[in-house]
Backbone as CSV, one residue per row, in Angstrom:
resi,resn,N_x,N_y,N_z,CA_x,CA_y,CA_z,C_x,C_y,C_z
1,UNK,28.774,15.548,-21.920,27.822,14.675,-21.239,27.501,15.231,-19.850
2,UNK,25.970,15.204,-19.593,25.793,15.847,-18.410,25.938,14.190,-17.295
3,UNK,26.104,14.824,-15.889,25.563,13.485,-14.957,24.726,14.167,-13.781
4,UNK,23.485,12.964,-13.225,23.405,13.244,-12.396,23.366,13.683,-10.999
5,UNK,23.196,14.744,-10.491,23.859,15.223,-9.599,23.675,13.721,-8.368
6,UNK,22.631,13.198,-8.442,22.571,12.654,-6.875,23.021,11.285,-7.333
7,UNK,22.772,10.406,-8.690,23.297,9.289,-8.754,24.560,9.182,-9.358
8,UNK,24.894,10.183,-10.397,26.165,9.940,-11.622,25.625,9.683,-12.482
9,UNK,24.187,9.228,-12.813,24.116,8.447,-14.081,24.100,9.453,-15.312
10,UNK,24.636,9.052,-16.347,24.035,10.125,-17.431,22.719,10.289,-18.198
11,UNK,22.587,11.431,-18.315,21.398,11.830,-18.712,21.405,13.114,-19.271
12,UNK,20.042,13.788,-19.613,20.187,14.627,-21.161,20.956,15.828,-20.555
13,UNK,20.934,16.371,-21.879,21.911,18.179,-21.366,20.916,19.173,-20.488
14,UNK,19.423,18.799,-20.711,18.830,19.788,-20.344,18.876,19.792,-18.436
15,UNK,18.389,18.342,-18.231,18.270,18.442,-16.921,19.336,18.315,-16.169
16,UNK,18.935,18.210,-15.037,20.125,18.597,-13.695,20.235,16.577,-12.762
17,UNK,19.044,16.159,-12.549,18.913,14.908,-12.472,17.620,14.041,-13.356
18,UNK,18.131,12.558,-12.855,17.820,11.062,-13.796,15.955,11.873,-13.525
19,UNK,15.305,10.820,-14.222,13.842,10.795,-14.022,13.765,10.128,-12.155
20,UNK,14.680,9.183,-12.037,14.032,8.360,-10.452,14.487,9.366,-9.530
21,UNK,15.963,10.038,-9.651,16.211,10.706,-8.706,15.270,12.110,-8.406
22,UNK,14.718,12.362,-9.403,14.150,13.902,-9.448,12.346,13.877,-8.797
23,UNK,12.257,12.441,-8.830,10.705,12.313,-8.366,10.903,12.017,-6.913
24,UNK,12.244,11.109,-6.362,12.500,11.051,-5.476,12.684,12.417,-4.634
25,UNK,13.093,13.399,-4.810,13.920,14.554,-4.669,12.777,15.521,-4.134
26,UNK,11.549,15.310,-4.914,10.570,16.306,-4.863,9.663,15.658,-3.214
27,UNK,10.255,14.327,-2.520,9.162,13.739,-2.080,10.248,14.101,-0.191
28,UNK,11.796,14.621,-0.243,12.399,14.733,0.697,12.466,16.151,0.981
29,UNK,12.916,15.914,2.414,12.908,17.088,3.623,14.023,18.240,3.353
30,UNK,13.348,19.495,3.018,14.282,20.505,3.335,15.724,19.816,3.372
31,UNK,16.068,19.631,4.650,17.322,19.537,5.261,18.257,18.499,4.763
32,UNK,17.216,17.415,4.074,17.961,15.774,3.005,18.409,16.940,1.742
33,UNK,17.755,17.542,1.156,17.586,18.205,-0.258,18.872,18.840,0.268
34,UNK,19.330,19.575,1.147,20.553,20.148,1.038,21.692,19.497,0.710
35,UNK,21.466,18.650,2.194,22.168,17.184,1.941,22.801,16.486,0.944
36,UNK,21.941,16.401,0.118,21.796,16.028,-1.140,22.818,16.916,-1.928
37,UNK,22.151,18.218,-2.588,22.942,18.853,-3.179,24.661,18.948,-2.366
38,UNK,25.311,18.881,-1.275,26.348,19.130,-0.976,26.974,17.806,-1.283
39,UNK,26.454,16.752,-0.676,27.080,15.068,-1.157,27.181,14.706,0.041
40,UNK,26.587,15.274,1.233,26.897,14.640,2.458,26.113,13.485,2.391
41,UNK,25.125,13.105,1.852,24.309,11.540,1.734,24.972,10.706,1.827
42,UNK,25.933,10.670,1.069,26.686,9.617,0.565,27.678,9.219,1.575
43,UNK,27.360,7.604,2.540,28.197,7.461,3.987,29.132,6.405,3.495
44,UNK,30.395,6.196,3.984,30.818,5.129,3.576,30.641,4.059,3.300
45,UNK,31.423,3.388,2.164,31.154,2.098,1.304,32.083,0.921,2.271
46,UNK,31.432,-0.311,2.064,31.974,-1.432,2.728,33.077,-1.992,1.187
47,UNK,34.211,-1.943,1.863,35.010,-3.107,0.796,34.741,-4.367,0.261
48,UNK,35.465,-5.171,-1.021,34.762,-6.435,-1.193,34.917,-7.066,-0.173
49,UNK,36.412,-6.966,0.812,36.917,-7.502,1.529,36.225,-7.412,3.228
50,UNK,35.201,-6.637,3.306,34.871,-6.315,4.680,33.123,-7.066,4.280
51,UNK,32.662,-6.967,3.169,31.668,-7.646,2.794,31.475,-8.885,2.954
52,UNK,32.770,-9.756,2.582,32.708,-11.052,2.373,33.150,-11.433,3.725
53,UNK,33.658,-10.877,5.077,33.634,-11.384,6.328,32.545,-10.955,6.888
54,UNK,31.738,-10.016,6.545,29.773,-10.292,6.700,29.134,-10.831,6.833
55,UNK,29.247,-11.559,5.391,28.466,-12.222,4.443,28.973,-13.984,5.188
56,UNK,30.200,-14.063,5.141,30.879,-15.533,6.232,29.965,-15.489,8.014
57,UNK,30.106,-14.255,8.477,30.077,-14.098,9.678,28.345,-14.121,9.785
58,UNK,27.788,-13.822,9.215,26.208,-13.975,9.120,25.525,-15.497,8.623
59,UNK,26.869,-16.415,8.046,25.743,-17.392,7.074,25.534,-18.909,8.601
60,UNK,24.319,-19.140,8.348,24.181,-20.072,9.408,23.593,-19.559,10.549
61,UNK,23.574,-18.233,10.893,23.567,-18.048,11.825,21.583,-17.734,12.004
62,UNK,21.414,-18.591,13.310,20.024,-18.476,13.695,19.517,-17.462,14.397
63,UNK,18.262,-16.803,14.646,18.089,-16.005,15.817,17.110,-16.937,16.900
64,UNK,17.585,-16.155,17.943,16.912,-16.798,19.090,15.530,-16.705,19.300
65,UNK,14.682,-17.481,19.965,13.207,-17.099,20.350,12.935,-15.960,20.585
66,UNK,14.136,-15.266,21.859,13.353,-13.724,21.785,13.304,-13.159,20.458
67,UNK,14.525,-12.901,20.208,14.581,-11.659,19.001,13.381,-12.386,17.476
68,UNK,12.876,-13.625,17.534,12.033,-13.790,16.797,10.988,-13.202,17.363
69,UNK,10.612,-13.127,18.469,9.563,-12.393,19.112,9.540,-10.601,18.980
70,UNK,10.947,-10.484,19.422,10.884,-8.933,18.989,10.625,-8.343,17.444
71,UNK,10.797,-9.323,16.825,10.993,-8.928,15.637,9.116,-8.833,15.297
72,UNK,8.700,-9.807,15.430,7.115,-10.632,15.430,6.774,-8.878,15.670
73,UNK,6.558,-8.646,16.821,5.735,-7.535,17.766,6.172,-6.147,16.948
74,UNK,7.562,-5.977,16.629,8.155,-4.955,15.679,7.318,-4.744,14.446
75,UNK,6.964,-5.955,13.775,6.243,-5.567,12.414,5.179,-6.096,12.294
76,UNK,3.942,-6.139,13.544,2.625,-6.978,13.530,2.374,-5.298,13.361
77,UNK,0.748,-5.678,13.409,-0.738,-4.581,13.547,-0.208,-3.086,13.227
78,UNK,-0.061,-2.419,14.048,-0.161,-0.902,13.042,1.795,-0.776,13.022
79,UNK,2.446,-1.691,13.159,3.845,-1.450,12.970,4.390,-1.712,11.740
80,UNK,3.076,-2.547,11.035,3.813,-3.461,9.595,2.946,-2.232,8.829
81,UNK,4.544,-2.335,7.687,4.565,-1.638,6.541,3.092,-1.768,6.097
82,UNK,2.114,-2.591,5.582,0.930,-2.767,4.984,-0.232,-2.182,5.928
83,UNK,-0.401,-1.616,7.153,-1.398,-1.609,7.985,-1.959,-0.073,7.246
84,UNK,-3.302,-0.638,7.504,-4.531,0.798,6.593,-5.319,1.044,7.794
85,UNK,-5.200,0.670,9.197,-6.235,1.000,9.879,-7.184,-0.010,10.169
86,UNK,-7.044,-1.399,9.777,-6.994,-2.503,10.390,-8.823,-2.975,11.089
87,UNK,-9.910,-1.424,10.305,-11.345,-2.216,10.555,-11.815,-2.234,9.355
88,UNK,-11.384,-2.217,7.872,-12.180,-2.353,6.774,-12.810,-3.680,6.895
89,UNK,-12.030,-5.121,7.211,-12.124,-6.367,6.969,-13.367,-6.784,8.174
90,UNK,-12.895,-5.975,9.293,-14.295,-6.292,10.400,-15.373,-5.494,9.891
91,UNK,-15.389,-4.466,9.593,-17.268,-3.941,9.257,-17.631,-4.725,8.104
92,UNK,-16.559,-5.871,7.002,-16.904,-6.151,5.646,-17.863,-7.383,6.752
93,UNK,-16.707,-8.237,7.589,-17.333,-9.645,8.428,-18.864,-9.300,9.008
94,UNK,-18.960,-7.828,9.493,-20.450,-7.628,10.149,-21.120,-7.677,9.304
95,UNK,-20.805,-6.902,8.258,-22.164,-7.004,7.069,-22.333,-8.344,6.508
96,UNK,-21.673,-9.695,6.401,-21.936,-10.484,6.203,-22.724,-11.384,7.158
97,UNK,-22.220,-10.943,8.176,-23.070,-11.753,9.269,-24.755,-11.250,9.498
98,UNK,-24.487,-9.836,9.191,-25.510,-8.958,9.546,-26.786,-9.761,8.564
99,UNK,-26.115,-9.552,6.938,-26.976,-9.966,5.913,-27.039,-11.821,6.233
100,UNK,-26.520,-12.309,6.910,-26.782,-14.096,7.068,-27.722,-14.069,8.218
101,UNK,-27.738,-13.249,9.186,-29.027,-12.968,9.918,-29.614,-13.325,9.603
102,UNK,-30.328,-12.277,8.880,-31.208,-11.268,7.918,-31.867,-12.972,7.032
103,UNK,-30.831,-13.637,6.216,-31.505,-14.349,5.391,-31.508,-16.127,5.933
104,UNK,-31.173,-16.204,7.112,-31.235,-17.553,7.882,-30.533,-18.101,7.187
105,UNK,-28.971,-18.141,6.970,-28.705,-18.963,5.999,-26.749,-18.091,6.252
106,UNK,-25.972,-19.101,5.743,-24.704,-18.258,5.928,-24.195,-18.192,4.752
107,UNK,-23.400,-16.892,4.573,-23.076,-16.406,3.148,-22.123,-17.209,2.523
108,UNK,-22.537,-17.294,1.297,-21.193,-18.194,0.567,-19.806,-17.543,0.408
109,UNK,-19.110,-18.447,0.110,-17.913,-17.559,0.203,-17.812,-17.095,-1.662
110,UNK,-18.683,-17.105,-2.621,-18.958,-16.546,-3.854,-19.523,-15.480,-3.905
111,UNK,-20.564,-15.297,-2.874,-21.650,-13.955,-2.191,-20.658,-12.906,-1.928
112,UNK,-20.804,-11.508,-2.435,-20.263,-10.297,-2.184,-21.380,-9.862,-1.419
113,UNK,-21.361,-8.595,-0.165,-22.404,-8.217,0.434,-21.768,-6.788,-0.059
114,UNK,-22.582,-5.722,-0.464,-22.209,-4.482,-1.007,-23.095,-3.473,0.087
115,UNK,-22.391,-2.831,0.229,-23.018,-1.198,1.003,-23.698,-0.460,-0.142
116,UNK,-24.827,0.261,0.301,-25.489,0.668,-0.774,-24.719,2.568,-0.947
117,UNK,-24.433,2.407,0.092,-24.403,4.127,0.664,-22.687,4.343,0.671
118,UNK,-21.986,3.247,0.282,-20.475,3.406,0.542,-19.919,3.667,2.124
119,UNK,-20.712,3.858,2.819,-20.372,3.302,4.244,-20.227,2.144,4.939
120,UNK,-18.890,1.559,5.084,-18.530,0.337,5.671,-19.460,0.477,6.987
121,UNK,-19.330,1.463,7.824,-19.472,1.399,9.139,-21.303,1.418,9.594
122,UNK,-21.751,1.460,8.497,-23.591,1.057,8.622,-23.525,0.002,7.702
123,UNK,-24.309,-0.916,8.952,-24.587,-1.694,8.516,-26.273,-2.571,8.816
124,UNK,-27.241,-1.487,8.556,-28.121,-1.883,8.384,-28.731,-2.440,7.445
125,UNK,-29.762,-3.904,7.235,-29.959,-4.089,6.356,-30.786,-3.489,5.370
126,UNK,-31.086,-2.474,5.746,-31.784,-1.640,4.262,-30.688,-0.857,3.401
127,UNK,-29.045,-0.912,3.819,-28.712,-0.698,3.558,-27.288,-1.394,2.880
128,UNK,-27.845,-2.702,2.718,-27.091,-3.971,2.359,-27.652,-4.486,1.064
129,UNK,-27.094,-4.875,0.226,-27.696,-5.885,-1.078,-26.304,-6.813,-1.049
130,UNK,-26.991,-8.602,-1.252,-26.333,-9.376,-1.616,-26.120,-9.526,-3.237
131,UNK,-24.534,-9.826,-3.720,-24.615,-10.003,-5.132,-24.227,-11.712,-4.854
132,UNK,-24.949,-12.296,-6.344,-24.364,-13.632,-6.388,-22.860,-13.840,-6.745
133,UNK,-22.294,-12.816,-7.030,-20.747,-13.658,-7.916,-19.949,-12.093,-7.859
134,UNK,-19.053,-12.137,-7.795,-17.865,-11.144,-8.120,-18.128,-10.305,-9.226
135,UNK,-18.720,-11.113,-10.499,-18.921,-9.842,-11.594,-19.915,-9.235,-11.699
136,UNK,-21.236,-10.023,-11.364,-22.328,-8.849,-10.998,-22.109,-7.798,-10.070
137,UNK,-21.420,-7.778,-9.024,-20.775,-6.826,-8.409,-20.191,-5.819,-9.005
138,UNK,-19.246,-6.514,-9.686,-18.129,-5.196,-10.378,-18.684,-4.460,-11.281
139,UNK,-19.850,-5.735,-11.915,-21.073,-4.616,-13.609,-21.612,-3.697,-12.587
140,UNK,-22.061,-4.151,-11.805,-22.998,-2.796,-10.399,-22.016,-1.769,-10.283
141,UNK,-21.100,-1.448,-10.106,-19.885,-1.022,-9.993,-19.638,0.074,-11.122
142,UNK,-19.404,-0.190,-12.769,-18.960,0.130,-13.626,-20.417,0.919,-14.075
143,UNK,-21.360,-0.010,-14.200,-22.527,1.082,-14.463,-22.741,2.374,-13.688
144,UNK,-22.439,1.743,-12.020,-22.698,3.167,-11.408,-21.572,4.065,-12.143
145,UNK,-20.433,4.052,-12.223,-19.349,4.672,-12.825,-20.057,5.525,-13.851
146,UNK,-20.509,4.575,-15.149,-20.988,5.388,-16.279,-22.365,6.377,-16.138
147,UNK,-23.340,6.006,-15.399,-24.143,7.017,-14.726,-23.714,7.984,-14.032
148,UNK,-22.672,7.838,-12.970,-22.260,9.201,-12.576,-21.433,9.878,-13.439
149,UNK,-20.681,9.620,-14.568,-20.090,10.197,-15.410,-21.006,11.032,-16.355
150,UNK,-21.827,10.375,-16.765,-22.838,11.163,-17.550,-23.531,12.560,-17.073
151,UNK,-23.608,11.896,-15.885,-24.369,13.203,-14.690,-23.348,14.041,-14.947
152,UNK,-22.341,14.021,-14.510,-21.042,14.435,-14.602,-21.216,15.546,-15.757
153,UNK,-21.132,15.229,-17.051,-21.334,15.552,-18.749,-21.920,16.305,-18.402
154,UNK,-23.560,15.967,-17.934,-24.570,16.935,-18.239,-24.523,18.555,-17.480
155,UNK,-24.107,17.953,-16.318,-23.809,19.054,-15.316,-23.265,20.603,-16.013
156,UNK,-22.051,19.911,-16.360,-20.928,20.660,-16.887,-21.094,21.557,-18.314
């Protein structure tokens, strides 16, 4: 039986590591990958016994206003895991406003406003179309798909 080098688990004769460890493996630094292969990764383990005065010593326990604050400011705007750059949602709000201008009237919240040109950041209205509903949108969407695919075909 072979095992894997970085977890233990077993796995086939051919390879050296699991499927998770080996995709993982391909995605770390030089200097981890050595790491790795020698076993220095691996830092000491907590006992059941050092766990469960943790696990006692943590329960109940509140944090204070600051450190809710530090924490707040730690993982807001470009610190939190999810942040993409934080103006897709404002050029989407201009073009809606832009196109409620445009039609004296304010957009429903059913109304998609679509870029014609795939540029969020113009937002002129010759370069705006309102859809009524989510799926006329997405058919606009899928057709363009199958037209440029075809182009695509013919090209080739």
């Amino acid at each position: 039986m072979n095992y894997c080098k970085s977890c233990n688990k077993i796995i086939s004769p051919k390879s050296l590591r699991c499927k998770l460890c080996s995709n993982h493996f391909r995605k770390l630094s030089p200097l981890l990958k050595k790491k790795l292969k020698l076993g220095l990764h691996r830092g000491k383990k907590h006992s059941k016994e050092s766990k469960i005065k943790i696990a006692i010593a943590h329960t109940g326990k509140k944090q204070s206003e600051v450190t809710k604050k530090k924490i707040g400011l730690a993982t807001s705007g470009k610190n939190h895991w999810k942040w993409k750059g934080g103006m897709r949602g404002y050029y989407q709000n201009i073009a809606r406003e832009t196109m409620g201008t445009f039609l004296n009237r304010k957009i429903k919240s059913n109304e998609y406003v679509h870029h014609l040109d795939f540029n969020y950041k113009n937002n002129d209205i010759n370069n705006l179309h309102l859809f009524d509903s989510l799926g006329k949108h997405t058919a606009y969407h899928c057709n363009l798909r199958r037209i440029v695919k075809q182009y695509m075909m013919e090209e080739s």
